[in-house]
Structures are given as C-alpha cells and as structure tokens.
N, C-alpha and C positions, 0 to 999 in steps of 0.2 A: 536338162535337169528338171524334175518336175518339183514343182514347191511341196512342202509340207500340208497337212491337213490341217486347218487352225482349229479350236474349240469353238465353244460359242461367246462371242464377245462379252467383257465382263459387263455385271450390271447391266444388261441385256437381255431378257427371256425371247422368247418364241413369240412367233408374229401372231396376232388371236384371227383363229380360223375364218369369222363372221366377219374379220377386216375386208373381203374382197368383195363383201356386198356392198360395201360403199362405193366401190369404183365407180360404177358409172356415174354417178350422183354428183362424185369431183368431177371427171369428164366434162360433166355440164356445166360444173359452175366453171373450169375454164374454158370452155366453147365458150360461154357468156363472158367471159371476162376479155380473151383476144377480141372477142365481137365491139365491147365496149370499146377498146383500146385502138379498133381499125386495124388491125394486125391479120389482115386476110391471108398475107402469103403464111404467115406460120398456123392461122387457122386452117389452112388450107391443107398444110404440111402435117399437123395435129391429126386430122381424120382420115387422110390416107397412110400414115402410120399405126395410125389406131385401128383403123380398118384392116391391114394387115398381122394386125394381133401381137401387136410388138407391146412389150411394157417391162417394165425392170420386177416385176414380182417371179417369175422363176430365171433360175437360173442360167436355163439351155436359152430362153432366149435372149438372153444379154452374148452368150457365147455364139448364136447365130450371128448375131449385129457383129461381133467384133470379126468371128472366121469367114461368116459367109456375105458380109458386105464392106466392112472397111478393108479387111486385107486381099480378098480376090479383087476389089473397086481403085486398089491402093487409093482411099480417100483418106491421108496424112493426118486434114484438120479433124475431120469426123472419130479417127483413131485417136489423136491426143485429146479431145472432149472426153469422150468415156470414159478412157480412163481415168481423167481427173476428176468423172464423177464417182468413181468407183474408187478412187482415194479419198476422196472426201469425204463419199456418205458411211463407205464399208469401210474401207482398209482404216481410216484410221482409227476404228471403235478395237481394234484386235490389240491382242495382248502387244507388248511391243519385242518379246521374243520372238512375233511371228514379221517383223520386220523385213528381214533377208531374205523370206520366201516369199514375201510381194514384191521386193523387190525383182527377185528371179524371175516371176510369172509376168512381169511389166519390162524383165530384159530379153524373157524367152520370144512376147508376143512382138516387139520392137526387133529383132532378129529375123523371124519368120517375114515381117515386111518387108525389112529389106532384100529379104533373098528372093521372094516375089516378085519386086520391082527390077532385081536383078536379070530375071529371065524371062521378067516384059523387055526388056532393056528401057527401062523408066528410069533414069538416073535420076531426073530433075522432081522423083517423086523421093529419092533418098533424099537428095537433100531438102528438102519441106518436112518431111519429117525429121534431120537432124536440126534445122531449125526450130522445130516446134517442141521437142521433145531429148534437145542433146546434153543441154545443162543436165537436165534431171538424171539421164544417162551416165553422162558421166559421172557424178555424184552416185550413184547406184550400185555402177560398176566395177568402176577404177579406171584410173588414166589411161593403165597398162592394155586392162583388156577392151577398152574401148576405141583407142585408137588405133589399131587395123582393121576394126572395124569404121572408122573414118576414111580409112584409102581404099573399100571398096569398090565404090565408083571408078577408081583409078585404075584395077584389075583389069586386063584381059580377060582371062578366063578364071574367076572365083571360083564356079565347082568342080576344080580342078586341082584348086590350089589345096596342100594338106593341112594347109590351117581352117579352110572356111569346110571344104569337102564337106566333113557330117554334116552339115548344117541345112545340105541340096538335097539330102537322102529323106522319100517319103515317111520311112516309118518317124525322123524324126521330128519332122511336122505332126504328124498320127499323135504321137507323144506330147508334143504341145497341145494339143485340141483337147485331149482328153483330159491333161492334169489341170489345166485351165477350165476344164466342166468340174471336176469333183471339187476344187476347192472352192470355187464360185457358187457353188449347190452350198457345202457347210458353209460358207462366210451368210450366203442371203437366209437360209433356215432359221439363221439365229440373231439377223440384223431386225432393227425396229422398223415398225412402219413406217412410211413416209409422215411428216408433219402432217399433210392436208387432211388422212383418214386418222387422224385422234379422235377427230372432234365424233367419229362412231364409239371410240369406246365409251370417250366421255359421255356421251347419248346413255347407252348402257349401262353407265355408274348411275346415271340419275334416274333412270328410269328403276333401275334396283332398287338406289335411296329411299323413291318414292313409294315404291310397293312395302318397303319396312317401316315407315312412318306412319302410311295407311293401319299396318297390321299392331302399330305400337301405337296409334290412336282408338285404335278400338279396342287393346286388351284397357287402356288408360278410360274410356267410356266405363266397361264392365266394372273394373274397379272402384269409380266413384259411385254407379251405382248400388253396388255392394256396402263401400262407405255409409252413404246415404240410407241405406236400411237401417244398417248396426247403429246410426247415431239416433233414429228414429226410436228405435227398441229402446236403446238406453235413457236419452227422453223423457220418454212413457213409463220407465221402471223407476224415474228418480224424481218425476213430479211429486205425487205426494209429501215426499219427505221433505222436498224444497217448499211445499208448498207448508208443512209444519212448521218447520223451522222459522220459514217467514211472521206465523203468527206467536212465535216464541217471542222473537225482535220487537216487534210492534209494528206497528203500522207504517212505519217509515220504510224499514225494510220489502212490505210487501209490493208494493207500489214501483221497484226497479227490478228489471226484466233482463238481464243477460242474459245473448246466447252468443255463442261463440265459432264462427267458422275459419277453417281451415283455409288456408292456402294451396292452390291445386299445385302446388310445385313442394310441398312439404308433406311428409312420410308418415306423419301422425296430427293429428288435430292438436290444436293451441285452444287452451280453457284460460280465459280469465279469472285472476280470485276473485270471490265477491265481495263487494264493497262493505266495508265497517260500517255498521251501525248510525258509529258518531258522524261520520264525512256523510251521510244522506240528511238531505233538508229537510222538513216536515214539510206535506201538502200544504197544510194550513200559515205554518210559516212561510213559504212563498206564494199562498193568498195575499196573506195581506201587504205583500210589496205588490200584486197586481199580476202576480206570475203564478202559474200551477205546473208542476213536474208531472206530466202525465207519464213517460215511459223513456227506458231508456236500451238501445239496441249497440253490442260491442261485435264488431268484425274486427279479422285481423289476417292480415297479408304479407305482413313482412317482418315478423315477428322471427327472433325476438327482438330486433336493430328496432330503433326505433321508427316513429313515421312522420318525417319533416317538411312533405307538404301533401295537402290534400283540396279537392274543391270539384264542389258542385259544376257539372256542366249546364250549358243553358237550359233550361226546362225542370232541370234537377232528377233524370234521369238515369244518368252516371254519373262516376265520380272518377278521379284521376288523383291516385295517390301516391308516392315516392317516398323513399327511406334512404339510409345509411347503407341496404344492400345492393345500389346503385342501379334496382330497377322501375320503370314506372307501370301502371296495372290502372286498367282502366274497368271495373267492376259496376254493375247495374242494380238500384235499388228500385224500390217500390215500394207503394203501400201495403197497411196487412190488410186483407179481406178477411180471415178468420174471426169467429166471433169474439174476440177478447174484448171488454169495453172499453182497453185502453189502446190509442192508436199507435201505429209504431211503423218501422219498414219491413223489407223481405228482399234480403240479399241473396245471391244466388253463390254459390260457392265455388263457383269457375270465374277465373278471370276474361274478362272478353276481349282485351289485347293486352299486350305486354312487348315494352322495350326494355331492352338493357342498356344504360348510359355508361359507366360504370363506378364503383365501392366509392362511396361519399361524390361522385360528380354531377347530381339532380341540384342544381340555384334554385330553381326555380318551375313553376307551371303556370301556362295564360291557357283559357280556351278563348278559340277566334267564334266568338259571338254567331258573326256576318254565315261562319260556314255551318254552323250548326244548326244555322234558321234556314238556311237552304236544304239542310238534311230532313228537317222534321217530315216525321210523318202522317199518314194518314191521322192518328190517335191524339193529334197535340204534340207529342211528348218529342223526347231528343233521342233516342234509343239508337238509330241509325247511325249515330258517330256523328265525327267531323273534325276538325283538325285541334291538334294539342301540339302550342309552342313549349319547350322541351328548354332552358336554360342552363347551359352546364357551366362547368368550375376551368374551362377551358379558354375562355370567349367567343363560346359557338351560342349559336340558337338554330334549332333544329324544328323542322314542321311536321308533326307525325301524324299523318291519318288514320285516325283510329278504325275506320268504318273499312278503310283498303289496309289496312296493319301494313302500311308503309309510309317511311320516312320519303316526302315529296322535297322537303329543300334542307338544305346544311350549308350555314354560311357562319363567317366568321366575324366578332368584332373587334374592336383593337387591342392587343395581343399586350400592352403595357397595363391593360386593364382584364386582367382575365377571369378576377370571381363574379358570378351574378347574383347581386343583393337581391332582386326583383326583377319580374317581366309582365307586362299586361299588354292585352290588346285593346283599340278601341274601337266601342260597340258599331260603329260604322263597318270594321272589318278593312279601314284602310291603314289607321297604322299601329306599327309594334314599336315597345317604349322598353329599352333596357338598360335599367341603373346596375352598373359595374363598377367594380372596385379592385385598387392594386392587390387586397389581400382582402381574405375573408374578417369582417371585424368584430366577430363577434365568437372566433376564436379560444376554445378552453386554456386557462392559464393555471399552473400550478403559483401557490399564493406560497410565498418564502416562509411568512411565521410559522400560519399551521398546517401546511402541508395539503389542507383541502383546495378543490374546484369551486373555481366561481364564473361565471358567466358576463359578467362588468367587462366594456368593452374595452380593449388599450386604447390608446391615444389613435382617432379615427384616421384611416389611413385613405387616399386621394380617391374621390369619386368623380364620375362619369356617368350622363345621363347619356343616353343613345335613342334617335327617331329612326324605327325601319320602314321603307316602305311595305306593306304585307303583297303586295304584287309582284315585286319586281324582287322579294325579298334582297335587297342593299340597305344599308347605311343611307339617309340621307342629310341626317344634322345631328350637333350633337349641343343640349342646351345648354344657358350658360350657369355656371351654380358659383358663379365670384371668383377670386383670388385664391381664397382658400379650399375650392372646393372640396368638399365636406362630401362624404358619402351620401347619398339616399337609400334608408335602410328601404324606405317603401315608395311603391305608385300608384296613383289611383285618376282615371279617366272619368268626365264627366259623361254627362248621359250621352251625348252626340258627339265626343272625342276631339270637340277642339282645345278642350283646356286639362293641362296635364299638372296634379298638386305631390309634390315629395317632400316628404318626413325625413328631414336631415338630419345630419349626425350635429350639426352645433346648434340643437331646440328650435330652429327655423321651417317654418312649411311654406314653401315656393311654390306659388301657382305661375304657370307657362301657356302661353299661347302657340300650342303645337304646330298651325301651320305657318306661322310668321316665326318661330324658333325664340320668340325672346321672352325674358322676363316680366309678368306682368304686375306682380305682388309677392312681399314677403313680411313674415313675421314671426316673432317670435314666440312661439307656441309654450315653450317648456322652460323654466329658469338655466342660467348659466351653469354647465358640467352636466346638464343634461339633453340624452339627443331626444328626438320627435321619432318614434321607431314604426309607426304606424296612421294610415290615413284614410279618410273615406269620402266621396262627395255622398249625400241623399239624396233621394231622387227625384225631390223639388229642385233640385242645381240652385237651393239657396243656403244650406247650411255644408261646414266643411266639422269631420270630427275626428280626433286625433289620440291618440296616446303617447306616452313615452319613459322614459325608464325612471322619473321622478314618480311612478304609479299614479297618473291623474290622467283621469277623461275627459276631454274638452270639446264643446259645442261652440264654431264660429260661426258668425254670418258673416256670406258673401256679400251684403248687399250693405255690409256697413263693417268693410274690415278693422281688425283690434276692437270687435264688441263681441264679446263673450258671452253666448245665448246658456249657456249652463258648462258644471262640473260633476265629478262624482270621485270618487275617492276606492281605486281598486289596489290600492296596497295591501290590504289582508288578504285578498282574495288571489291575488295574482302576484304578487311580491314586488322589490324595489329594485331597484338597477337591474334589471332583467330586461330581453328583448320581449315585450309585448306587442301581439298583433290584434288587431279587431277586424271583424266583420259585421256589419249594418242589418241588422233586420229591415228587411225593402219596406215596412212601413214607416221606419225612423222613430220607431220607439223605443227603442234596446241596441244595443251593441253586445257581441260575444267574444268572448277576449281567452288570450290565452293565458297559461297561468305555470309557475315554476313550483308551485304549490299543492295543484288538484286537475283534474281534469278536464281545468276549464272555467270562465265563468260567465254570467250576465249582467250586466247594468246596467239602468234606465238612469242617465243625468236628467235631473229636476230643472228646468230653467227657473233663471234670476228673476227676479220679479221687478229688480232694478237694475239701473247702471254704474251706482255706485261703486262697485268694488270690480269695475270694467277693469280689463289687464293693463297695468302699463306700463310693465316690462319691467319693476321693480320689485323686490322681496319685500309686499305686503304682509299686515299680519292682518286675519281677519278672526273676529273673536278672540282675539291676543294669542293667536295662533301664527306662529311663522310658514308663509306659505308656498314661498320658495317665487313670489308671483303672481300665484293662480289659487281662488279660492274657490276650496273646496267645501262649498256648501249644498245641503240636499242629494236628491236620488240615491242608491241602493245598487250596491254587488253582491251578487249571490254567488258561491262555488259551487258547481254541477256537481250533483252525485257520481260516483263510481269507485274504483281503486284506488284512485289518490296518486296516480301518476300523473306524470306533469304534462300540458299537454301544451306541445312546440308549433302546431297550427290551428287555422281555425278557419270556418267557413258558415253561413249563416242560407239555409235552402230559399230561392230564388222564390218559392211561389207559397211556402208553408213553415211554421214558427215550429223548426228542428236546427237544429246545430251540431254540425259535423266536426270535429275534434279530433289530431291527431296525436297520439301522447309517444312517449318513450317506451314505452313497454311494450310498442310495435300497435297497439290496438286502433280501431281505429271507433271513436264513439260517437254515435248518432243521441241526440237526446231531443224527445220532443216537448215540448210547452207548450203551454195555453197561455196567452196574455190578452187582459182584463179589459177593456175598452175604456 
C-alpha cells in the first residue's frame, strides 16, 4: 500500500533556495568541532560520507541510503536510526491526519527487510530489527497483523505461503521504492532547514536591516538639512520684528536671547514662550549684586515631559540630560563665534548618543571624570565621550559609553533599596557612590483640604548609601548612616575622593571616609522637620555648602566643624519645603540653585564677619528674627530670567560662569554671567 501524499507541514514554508550555500561552511565548522572533540573515527566517517554526496537535503538521497544501503546491507541498526530521524525532524511537523500513512511507509519499508533477510536467509537480521524496531511495530500496526509476521523466521518456505506470497513479488517492492521517493520529495520540499543553516538566514535579515537603516539614515540627513534651512529662513524673516518688540519692553527684554531647537527624534520644532518682562532682571540690578546677565540660550529635548537631570561633562563640552520620557541624550555645546557682543553657546541639534532606560526610570547621572580625561582630545576639550553612570529606579547602575554608544556594565544594588536619590563618581575614577532609598521620597501627593499638588516630602522613607568599585563594577560597602537611616537626598566627593558628604533627610550632613567606610563627622546643617537636600565641597577641600527645604544656603568650614562661614536667604527665589539642589561655581563665589518658582537661581552668601551667631543647633532668633537655627544674614538670590518654569536641576559649567538649568517644561536653559571680581 503506498502512503498518502502529505501537504506542506503546517507553519512551515519552503526551504530558502540560498540555504545550500551555507553547506559547506557548516561542514567546516563540524570538521572542526569532531577535530576538537578527538572524534576521528566519526570524522573520518563524516568525509567519506560526505565525499560520497550523501546528505538529507533531497529527497532520492535519503531513499538511496534507506533502498540501496540499509535494506540490500540488511544493516537493522542503521535502518532504525533513519528512521527515527525522519520521525523526528519530518514526520512529526505533518498534519496529524497524515499519521497512518507514515505509519504505513515505516510498515511497508520494515516489511521489505524482512523479506530480504528472508532470501539471504538472515534470520538473526529479523530479529535485530524486531528488536530494535518491534514495540513501535506493533503499536503501528496491530497485534493482529503483526504477529505472523513475528513467525516468520519460523516459516519454511514464506514465498510460498499465501499470506506473505505478495510480499516476494518484485513489482511490490517497485511499489515501495517508489511511494517512498514521492512522499519523502513532498514531506522534505516543505520541511525547515536544519537548525545549524539559520544562522544564513538570519545573516540575510541583518544584512537587509542594515542596508534599510543606511537608506533611512540618509533620507533622516536630507531632512534635517532641509529643516535647517527653513528654520534659518524664518530666523531672518522674524528678526527685525523681535528685534522691535524688544525695544518696545525696554531694555531688560533686549538683553535675553532664545532660541529654540528641536529634538531629532520629534516631528516638529519645540519654540519656547518668551519670557515676561516682569521675571527678567535688570543688567544694572544684577550690577550691583556683583552679577551681570549677559545671555541666555533655551534647548530642548525632551519636551514636552519635563527635564530632571542634566550636567555638564568634564571640560564642559557635552551635556547629559534625562526626563520623565525615560531617555538620556547626550547633546554638544560650544561657544558662539558669531559677532554678537553677547556671549552665549551653539548647540547643535542632533543628539550625539542616546539611551533608553525607561518612562520615569532615569535617578540619577554621574560622569566618570578618570574616563573622560583619558578621552580628551587633541583641542583641550571632552568632545570624544566617555563613560556616563546611568542610575535607574530599579537598583541598577549602568555604564554607558557614550563615545562607543554602548552600555559596558549593568549591575545591580540591593533590590530592598531600589530608588536612586543620587550617584556620583570620584574624580580619581576609582569609585562609585549610590544613595538609594526604599521609595522615591519626594513623591507628588494629592493634599486632602484643597485638592492641590505639593512637593513636601512624607515621612522620609530608609536610606542606603552604596561604595562601588568603578573597575570591578561590585558593591563593595555600604556606609553607615545610624539607626535611623535617613535617606541621602544628595552626594558630593571631594576633590581626590577619599571623603564622601551627604545631605540627609533628618538636616544632618555626614562626612565619610570612603576608603576606611566609616563615619567621620556629623552635623546638623538645617533645623529640626527639615531635611539637608543638597551638598557641595569647594575646591579648596576647606569649605562644605549646603541647602535644604528650610530655603537657606549655608557655608561650613572643614577646618573647624559647627562654624558657620556665611548664609543667604533663597526662599523667594527658589521656594520653601521644596527639593532644592545647588551647584558651585569652581570659583566658590555663587552657588546655582534650583527653584519651584522660576528657572532657576544664583546666590553669593556673604560671610559673617563674626562668630557670634555660630550654629548651635538651636532656634535662634537673630535681629528678633526666628531662625529656625541658622542666621540668615547678608549675600543676595537672584531668579534667572526666562519663562518662569521651574527648574528641577541644575549644574554650574566646569570652566565658565554659565549655568545649565533643567526646568519642567522640558527646556533645557543655559544662562551666562559675568561676575564682578
């Protein structure tokens, strides 16, 4: 009986024609791999098979191997291998309607052997093949009709007998050989290829990939160049009128400079409003605090979500900034060379790498100092990348090489602490410092009376300071922050990274000695109910300066801790119970702060001129002033001009008195000054 003709196995298509040019290329890699392995005799067996031209891709020759070498060889074992590969790989991808006609074609070719063996008079080959192959027989067949064919051997004469007779007769053999070539042709036409040659298609998908990414890189060129004209045109069409308007305002107005660019991943340009009148400073009003607003430059990347951290990489040649849209962009400034007399940057409006962490999971950003002073180039500058530690809302910290646009390490920290309040590296480049916390604590709350958002943090929830090594990227300690460990909203490394100061959440600023792990000083920076949200060393390593949600700027010395070298007073500026961060101008004249208020602000604390009113940890009043503690006498906050959105970071340029600001409105604002000597 010859089997059925099956279809093509489901979920299955056609073998891809260019599959057989990988043949040899496997060939090789298993020559090499038996060679590996000392397997000579089957290598040996391998290329005299191979040589002979045998291989399971057509079909006549799997039907040679089975007609014209296991059953004329009667080789039993070599007969039941086959087949059980040709039930495994093929037979059993087929519909399973086509069941009984594999069966049939696996009872026909098991039939013809034995009739073979019968007129070698080879008994002792029937039975090795009902050994090898009789369970499955019988199961196939039926009890019924397979047990006379079990007393075979026992026959005198079988092609004689009128039950086996057909079975001696050539053409019925003829008829096995043949139904056994056509169903073996449709079953292998429509079988998949072997596992070993995917790895050609897959070749061919990427190499495809790549040639459409090529061609959607450069319609994506054409485009921004096109861009780039049209925003140019328009520019030049709407100067004047901006340039009127400004002298409508006055003078305050003329003096701030937006421009506005685009993110290369968004469909239309982002324009900032222009700033109100009243929210721009007067030149002269920030004279005579010792500051002059010379310009002020507005990018935007991640707009419209807002931008919750940003900062200057070493040299101040890029910038690394992160949002609410869960990616981080690492974008390149410069100075203007164009004649304008006011100075400013020149952003370029492609971003130069970009990750994705994901929707709110950016904690945090460090640049590793160590790797971007190995980058520099020929020019001075940082431009060539270097690594950016990546902190997410996971308890991972991630190494991304900006300059190779890959992530080099991903490791994890402990998993009962998974927000990242902070991450810094130390300027040595040996180690990483990440303050984690059970929850994020600074968390929006809807407020029960009036229904509005406030930013007041709840009741601070368990912090975790973490020492990584930056080599070996591990864990290697984690400091100790008390009994009640209190979050560290911030960190900050002194100049050589042996000593690590954090801004806690109970008004306390802990200085640590990184490599011995312990505590080496504490104190209390901000009145009780309020935390220390911010910290800095100078870059004498003898003053430490702080903020915190009581809105006051504090100047410590190291060199005589609990004496209070100045304050200043940034509650109008930047608001109260709010998370306020500073950045240090590297001279140590100004701090830049963020602000809930405006886009930002600056202020110079005045130092005391006595010690009098030194901190001592109680609710002083000075000038019959209640002061929570800490008196706020002398120096000056100014609010940065712009829109008046708030702005949630801050960063202070490593080498020039600009201040980088990232606000909620997604913008990201550069603003330069002059300050006074």
């Amino acid at each position: 009986m010859a089997p059925s003709r099956p279809p093509p196995p489901s979920g299955e298509g056609p073998r891809a024609s260019n599959a057989v040019d990988d043949v040899p290329y496997v060939d090789t890699l298993v020559r090499e791999y038996l060679l590996y392995r000392g397997c000579s005799g089957a290598l040996a067996a391998f290329d005299a098979e191979r040589g002979e031209g045998r291989a399971f891709d057509r079909a006549d020759r799997v039907a040679e191997l089975i007609f014209g070498r296991h059953v004329p060889r009667l080789d039993a074992v070599g007969l039941s291998r086959t087949l059980g590969l040709l039930r495994d790989r093929y037979f059993s991808r087929l519909d399973a309607s086509f069941a009984p006609a594999t069966a049939e074609l696996e009872t026909s070719i098991a039939r013809l052997f034995v009739v073979t063996a019968v007129k070698a008079r080879r008994k002792d080959k029937i039975a090795e093949l009902f050994e090898a192959e009789g369970e499955r027989l019988v199961a196939a067949g039926g009890d019924h009709e397979w047990h006379r064919w079990f007393a075979v051997p026992y026959v005198k004469r079988p092609g004689s007998d009128p039950k086996f007779a057909p079975y001696f007769e050539d053409k019925w053999a003829d008829a096995v050989v043949a139904s056994a070539r056509n169903f073996l042709s449709t079953t292998f036409a429509a079988a998949p290829e072997p596992a070993m040659l995917k790895f050609g298609a897959a070749r061919r998908e990427r190499n495809r990939l790549a040639e459409r990414v090529a061609a959607l890189e450069r319609e994506l060129a054409g485009m921004r160049e096109q861009k780039r004209s049209l925003v140019s045109k328009s520019v030049s069409a709407s100067a004047p009128a901006r340039v009127d308007a400004s002298r409508k305002e006055g003078k305050n107005a003329k003096n701030v400079s937006t421009s506005s660019v685009a993110s290369d991943e968004s469909a239309s340009a982002y324009e900032l409003p222009p700033p109100p009148p009243a929210s721009v400073p007067s030149r002269d009003a920030l004279r005579t605090n010792g500051l002059t607003f010379k310009r002020q430059d507005a990018f935007s990347f991640h707009a419209p979500g807002p931008v919750t951290h940003a900062r200057f990489a070493p040299g101040g040649a890029l910038v690394a900034s992160a949002g609410d849209d869960g990616a981080v962009r690492v974008w390149s400034v410069a100075e203007r060379d164009d004649d304008d007399d006011d100075d400013g940057f020149q952003v370029d409006d492609v971003v130069i790498a970009s990750l994705h962490v994901g929707e709110r999971a950016v904690g945090a950003l460090a640049w590793d100092v160590a790797s971007a002073s190995r980058k520099e180039n020929d020019n001075g500058d940082f431009s060539a990348g270097g690594v950016l530690y990546v902190g997410t809302r996971d308890a991972s910290i991630r190494a991304w090489d900006v300059g190779e646009r890959a992530v080099v390490a991903d490791a994890a920290g402990d998993e009962s602490f998974p927000h990242c309040e902070d991450l810094r590296c130390s300027p040595c480049g040996r180690w990483i410092a990440r303050s984690a916390a059970t929850r994020d604590p600074w968390a929006m709350l809807e407020s029960k009376t009036s229904g509005e958002k406030t930013s007041k943090p709840r009741r601070s929830p368990l912090g975790r300071v973490e020492v990584w090594d930056a080599v070996t990227f591990a864990q290697t300690s984690s400091l100790p922050l008390g009994p009640a460990a209190p979050c560290a909203h911030e960190l900050a490394f002194n100049h050589n990274g042996k000593m690590l100061a954090a801004a806690c959440a109970d008004g306390e600023i802990r200085l640590f000695d990184v490599n011995a792990g312990r505590l080496v000083a504490k104190w209390r920076a901000h009145p009780k109910g309020h935390a220390a949200t911010s910290v800095a060393f100078s870059n004498d390593n003898e003053r430490v300066f702080g903020v915190g949600t009581d809105g006051v700027v504090a100047e410590w010395s190291l060199r005589r801790l609990r004496g209070l070298l100045s304050t200043v007073d940034v509650r109008e500026t930047c608001g109260v119970d709010t998370r306020t961060r500073l950045a240090l101008d590297p001279s140590g004249r100004a701090v830049a702060l963020t602000s809930a208020v405006a886009n930002g602000a600056v202020a110079a604390p005045e130092r005391l001129r006595n010690d009098e009113n030194a901190f001592s940890g109680t609710n002083e009043e000075v000038d019959g002033t209640p002061t929570g503690g800490l008196p706020r006498r002398g120096g000056f906050s100014v609010s940065l001009p712009g829109s008046g959105a708030a702005a949630q970071c801050v960063d202070w340029h490593p080498t020039k008195s600009a201040v980088l600001a990232g606000c909620v409105d997604g913008a990201c604002m550069l603003t330069t000054l002059e300050m006074s000597s």
